[in-house]
C-alpha positions as a printed Julia matrix, in Angstrom:
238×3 Matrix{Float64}:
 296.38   -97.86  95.07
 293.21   -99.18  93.13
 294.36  -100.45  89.81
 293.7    -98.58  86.38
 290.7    -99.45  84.23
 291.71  -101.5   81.48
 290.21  -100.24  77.81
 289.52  -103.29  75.79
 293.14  -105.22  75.16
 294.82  -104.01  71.19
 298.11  -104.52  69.81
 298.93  -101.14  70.93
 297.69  -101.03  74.03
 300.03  -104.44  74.77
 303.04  -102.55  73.75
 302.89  -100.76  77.07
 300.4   -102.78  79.33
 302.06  -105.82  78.24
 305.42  -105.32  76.22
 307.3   -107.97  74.99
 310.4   -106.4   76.0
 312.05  -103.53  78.21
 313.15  -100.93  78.12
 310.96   -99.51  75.19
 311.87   -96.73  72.66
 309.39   -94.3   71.4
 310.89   -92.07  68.99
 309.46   -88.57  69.26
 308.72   -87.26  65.93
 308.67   -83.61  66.97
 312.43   -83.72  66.12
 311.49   -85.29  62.71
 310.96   -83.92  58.93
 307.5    -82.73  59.38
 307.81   -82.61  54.93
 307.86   -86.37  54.83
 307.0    -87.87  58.18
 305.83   -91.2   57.36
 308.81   -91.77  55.01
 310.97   -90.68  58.15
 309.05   -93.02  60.55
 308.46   -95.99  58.99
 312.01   -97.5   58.94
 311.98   -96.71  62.49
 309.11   -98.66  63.06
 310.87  -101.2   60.71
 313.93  -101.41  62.99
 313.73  -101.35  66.28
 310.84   -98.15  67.7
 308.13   -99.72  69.74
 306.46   -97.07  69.45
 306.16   -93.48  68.26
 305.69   -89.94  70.84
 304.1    -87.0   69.46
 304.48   -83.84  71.46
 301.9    -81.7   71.42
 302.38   -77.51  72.52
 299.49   -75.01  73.05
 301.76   -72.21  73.12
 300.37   -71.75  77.3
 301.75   -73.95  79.15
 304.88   -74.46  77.25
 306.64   -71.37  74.67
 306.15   -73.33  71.39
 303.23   -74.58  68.74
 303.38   -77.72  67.13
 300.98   -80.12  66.16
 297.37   -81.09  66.69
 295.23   -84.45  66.3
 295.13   -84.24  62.62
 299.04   -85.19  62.75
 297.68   -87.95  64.84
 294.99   -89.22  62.33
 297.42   -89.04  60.06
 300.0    -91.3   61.66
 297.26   -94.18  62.46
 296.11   -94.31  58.62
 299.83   -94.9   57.79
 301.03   -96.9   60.75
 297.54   -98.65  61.76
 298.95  -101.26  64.41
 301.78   -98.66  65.74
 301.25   -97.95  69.11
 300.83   -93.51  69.09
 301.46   -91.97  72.48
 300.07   -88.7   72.3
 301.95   -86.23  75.26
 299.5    -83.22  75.83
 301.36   -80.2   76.78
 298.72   -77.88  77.06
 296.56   -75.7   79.73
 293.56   -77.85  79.34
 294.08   -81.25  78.14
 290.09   -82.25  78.73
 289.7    -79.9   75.76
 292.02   -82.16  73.01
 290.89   -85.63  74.5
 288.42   -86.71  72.89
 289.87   -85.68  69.54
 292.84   -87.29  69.5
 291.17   -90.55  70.76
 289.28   -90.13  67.92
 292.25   -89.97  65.65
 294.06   -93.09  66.76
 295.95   -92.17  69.84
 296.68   -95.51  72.24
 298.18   -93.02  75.23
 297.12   -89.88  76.21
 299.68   -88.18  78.29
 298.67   -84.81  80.71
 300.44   -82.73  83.16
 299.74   -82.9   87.07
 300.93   -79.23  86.74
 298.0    -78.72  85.54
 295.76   -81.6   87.17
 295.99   -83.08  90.26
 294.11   -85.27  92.73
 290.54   -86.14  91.91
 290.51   -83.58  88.74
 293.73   -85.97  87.32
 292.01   -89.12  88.2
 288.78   -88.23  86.67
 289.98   -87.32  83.36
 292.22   -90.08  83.66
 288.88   -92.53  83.89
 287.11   -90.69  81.24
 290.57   -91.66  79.0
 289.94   -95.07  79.54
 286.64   -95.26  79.31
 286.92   -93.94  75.94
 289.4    -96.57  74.92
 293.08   -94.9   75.34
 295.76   -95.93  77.86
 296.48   -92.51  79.78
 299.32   -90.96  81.51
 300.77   -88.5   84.13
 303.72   -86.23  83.72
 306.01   -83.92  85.88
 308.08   -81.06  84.82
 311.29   -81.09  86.13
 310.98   -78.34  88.71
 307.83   -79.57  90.0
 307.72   -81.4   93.28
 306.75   -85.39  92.87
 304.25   -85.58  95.26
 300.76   -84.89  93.97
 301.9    -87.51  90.84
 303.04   -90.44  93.65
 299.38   -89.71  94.97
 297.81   -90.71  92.05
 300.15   -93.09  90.42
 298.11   -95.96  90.76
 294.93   -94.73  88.17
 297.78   -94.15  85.39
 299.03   -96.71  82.72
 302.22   -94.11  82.43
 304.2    -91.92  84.49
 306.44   -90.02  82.53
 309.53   -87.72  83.99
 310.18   -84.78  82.29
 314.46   -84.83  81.98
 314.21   -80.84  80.48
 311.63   -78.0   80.97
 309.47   -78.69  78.06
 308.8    -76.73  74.8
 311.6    -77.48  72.37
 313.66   -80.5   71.33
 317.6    -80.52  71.5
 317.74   -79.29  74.6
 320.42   -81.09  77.46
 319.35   -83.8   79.66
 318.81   -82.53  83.99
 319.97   -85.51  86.0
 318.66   -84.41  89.1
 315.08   -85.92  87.9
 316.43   -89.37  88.19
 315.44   -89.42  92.12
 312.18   -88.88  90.9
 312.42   -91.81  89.04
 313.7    -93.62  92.3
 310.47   -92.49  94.08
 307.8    -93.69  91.67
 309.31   -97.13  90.29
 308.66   -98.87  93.62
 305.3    -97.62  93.69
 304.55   -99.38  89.73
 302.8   -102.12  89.03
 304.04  -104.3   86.04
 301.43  -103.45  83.74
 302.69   -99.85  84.33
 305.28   -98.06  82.72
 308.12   -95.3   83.63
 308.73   -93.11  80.62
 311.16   -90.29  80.25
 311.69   -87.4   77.95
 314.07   -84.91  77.31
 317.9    -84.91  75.99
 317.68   -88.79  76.12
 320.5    -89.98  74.07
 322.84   -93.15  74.29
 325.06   -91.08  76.87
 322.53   -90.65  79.42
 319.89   -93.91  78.91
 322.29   -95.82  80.79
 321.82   -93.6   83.91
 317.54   -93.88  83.22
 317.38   -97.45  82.92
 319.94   -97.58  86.14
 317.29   -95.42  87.68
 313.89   -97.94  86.87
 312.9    -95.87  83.59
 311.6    -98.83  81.22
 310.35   -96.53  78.35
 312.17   -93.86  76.71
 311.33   -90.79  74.25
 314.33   -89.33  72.0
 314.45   -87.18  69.75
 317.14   -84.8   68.16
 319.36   -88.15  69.26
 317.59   -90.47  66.62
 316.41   -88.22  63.78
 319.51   -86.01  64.03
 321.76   -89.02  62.51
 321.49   -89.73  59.13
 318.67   -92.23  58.2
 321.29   -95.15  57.99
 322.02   -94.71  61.68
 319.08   -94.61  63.45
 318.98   -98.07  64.31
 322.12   -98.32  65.93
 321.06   -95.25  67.94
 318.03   -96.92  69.22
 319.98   -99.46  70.13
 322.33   -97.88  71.89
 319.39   -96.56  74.14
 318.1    -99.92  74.68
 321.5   -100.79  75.97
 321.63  -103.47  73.11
């Protein structure tokens, strides 16, 4: 596989293209206090998150609304070095590109449900020739295939671990031979994220399974402020 253009090197991009340590934890904020988000993020940031995932829902391809690239701009004037990756569950990502690129995203994650082959590879290029990492996800009832095609043009591949649309929901093991069947395919400057009812009681089973990089959610910003770094360590398996 040919290997993925490179956007010009930043902290953020280095938090994925060349981390300092693995397994990474990216706490998704859709589970957090959308009142006072960057009083909620910040100490998570502070102790421990290498990064932060924002999920965001068109109401099309998955049952729920949530939050466009203003949230984004947002984020990068409070956290300007934090590393934003940006997972675009929507009908026609091509359409929300450009403007979350413009407000501060580092990763850009679409669906091969909804691209595939050349179509996925070409947006992918236009990604990183507009200076964000990009990646590829699958839905859990999705077959693998069309994402191992392609594997090589992304700086992500992310597993879904629930069908998409809501946080809280419980974690679907079977996707971890999914895992299996893209790791060996990954270069090091690639990463294997997954998302969905990831919590300290099934991270052991994803980082058994290759995944280096891992969302949560309701598991970290449904403790109490004072435990959230022990949960994130717990997921690191630290």
């Amino acid at each position: 596989m040919p290997p993925t253009p490179t956007p010009t090197p930043t902290p953020a991009h280095a938090v994925f293209k060349s981390p300092a340590h693995l397994p990474l934890i990216g706490p998704s904020i859709l589970s957090g206090d959308f009142g006072r988000m960057e009083a909620d993020c910040r100490p998570l940031l502070e102790n421990g998150a290498d990064y932060l995932h924002l999920d965001v829902m068109d109401g099309r391809f998955v049952p729920n609304l949530t939050m466009g690239p203003d949230m984004c701009r947002w984020m990068r004037k409070y956290f300007p070095t934090a590393a934003l990756d940006v997972h675009l569950m929507v009908e026609e990502p091509e359409k929300f590109v450009d403007a979350f690129i413009e407000a501060g995203a580092t990763n850009l994650t679409f669906h091969v449900e909804t691209h595939k082959g050349a179509v996925a590879t070409k947006l992918a290029d236009h990604i990183h020739r507009a200076g964000a990492l990009c990646g590829l996800a699958v839905n859990p009832p999705t077959d693998v295939a069309p994402l191992l095609d392609v594997a090589g043009a992304f700086d992500v591949l992310l597993v879904m671990s629930v069908n998409p649309g809501f946080s809280g929901q419980a974690f679907i093991p079977s996707v971890l031979e999914k895992a299996k069947r893209i790791k060996p395919l990954l270069r090091k400057d690639q990463r294997l994220e997954v998302d969905g009812g990831v919590s300290p009681k099934t991270a052991p089973d994803c980082r058994a399974a290759g995944i280096d990089t891992l969302v949560s959610a309701s598991a970290i910003f449904g403790k109490p402020p004072e435990e959230r770094k022990g949960v994130m360590q717990a997921l690191r398996g630290s």
